[in-house]
N, C-alpha and C positions, 0 to 999 in steps of 0.2 A: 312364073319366074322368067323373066329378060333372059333370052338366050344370047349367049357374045361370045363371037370365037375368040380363041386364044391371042392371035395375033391383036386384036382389037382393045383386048385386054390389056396387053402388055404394052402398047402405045398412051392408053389411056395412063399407065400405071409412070411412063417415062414422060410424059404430061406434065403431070402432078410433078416433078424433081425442079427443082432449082436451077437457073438457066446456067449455072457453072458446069454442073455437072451433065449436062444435055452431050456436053462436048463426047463423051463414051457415053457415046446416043446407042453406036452400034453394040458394044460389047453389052451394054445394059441390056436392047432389046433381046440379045440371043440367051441371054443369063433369066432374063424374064420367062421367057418360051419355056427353057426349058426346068425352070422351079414347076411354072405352073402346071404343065404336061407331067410331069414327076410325082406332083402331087395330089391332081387330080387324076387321075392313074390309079392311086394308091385308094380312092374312094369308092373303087367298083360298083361305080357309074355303069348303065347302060343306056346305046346310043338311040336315039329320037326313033332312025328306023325300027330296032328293036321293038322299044317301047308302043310304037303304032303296031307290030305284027302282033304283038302280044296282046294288045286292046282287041283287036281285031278276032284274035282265038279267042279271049273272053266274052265279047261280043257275043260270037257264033254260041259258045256252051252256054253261055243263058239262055238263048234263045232255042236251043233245044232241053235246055232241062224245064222251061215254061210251057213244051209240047207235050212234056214227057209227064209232066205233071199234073196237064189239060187231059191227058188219055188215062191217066189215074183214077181221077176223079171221073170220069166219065165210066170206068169201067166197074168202078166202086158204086157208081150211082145207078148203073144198069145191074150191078148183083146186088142193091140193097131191094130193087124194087121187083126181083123175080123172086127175092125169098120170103117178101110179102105176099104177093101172087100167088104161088105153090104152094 
């Protein structure tokens, strides 16, 4: 998904209006901003950084639950072949 700040948004959105109404260009843009902030707000959204710190701890726990489960089987596989032995 196209990320696009708000402001970018709400210009495209004043764009798109009819050149009459361009004229509350300002009052529309600030009216714009703040719908959109208001209701994307309400979506409990979280932010880009976030979202990479949190890839990043997921990252890491797989990569130790794939050690974690390398030393399992290795330790499974060393007590399957001593209780053959003995």
């Amino acid at each position: 998904m196209e990320r696009i700040p708000i402001d970018e948004l709400a210009k495209r959105l004043l764009e798109s209006l009819p050149a009459g109404v361009r004229t509350l260009q300002r009052d529309l843009e600030t009216n714009f901003r703040a719908v959109l902030r208001a209701n994307l707000a309400r979506l409990d959204l979280v932010t880009r950084d976030e979202f990479d710190a949190q890839a990043r701890v997921l990252e890491r726990t797989r990569a130790k639950l794939e050690a974690l489960e390398a030393q399992v089987a290795a330790l499974e596989s060393a007590r399957g072949s001593g209780d053959t032995a003995g």
